[in-house]
N, C-alpha and C positions, 0 to 999 in steps of 0.2 A: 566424817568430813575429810580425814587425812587420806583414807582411803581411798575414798570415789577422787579426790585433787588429783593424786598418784597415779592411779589406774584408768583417768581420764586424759592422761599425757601417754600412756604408752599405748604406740600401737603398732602393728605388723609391719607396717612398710617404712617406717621411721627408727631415726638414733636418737635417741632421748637422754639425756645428759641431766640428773638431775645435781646442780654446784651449791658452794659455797664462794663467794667473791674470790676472796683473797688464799683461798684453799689453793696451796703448792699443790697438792696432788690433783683436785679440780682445772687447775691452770694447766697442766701436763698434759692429762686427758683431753682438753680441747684442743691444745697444741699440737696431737699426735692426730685429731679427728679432721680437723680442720686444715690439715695437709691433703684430704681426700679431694675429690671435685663432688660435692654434691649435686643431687639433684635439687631443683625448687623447694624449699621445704622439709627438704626431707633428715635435717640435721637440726633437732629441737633442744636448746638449751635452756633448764627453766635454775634461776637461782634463788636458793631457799631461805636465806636471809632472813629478810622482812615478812615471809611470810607467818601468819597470824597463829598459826596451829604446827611449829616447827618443829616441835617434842614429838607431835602427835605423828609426824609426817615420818621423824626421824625413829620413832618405834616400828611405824607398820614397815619400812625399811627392813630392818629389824626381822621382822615377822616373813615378809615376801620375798627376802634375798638373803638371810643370814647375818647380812650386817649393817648396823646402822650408822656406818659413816660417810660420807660423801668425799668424792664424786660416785653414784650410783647408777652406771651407764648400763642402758637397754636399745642392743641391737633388734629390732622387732621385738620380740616379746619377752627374747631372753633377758637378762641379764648378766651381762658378762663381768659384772664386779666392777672394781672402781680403776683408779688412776695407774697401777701398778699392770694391773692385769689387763687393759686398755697394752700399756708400754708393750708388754710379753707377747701378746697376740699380733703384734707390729713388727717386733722382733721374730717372734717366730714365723711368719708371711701369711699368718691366719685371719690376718685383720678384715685385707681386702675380698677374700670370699666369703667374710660374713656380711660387709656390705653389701657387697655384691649380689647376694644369694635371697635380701630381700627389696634390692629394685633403686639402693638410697645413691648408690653411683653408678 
């Protein structure tokens, strides 16, 4: 279940952000993503909270990216890590051609 949830939000043409509310580092990440212009759609935030299977979601985390803390952001398919490395790839000007590169601005 935790799996198909996960794997059912990320997809090629999209940024997937998957949060924690009140997460400083989750709050960073959008802050940094949401300075972009997206396209329609194409900037998916899902907060994991309340969801019912959060262990489970935050292991296969774990298993499909190395780690299981949030924010767990995926540029299309990748995952480029969380709220830090979001920052770095902003800083370094590598942010905008990973957008860019799959169609989200």
């Amino acid at each position: 279940m935790a799996q198909d949830y996960v794997d059912s939000k990320i997809k090629p043409d999209k940024v997937v952000l998957f949060i924690k509310g009140t997460c400083p580092f989750c709050i960073s990440a959008q802050d940094v993503l949401k300075s972009y212009d997206f396209k329609q759609d194409c900037l998916q935030i899902y907060d994991i909270t309340g969801h019912s299977d959060m262990k489970n979601v935050q292991d296969y985390f774990q298993k499909k990216t190395g780690a299981r803390t949030v924010p767990r952001v995926f540029i299309g398919t990748e995952c480029v890590g969380g709220g830090s490395d979001v920052q770095q790839l902003e800083k370094e000007g590598l942010l905008k051609g990973k957008l860019s590169a799959i169609g989200a601005i």
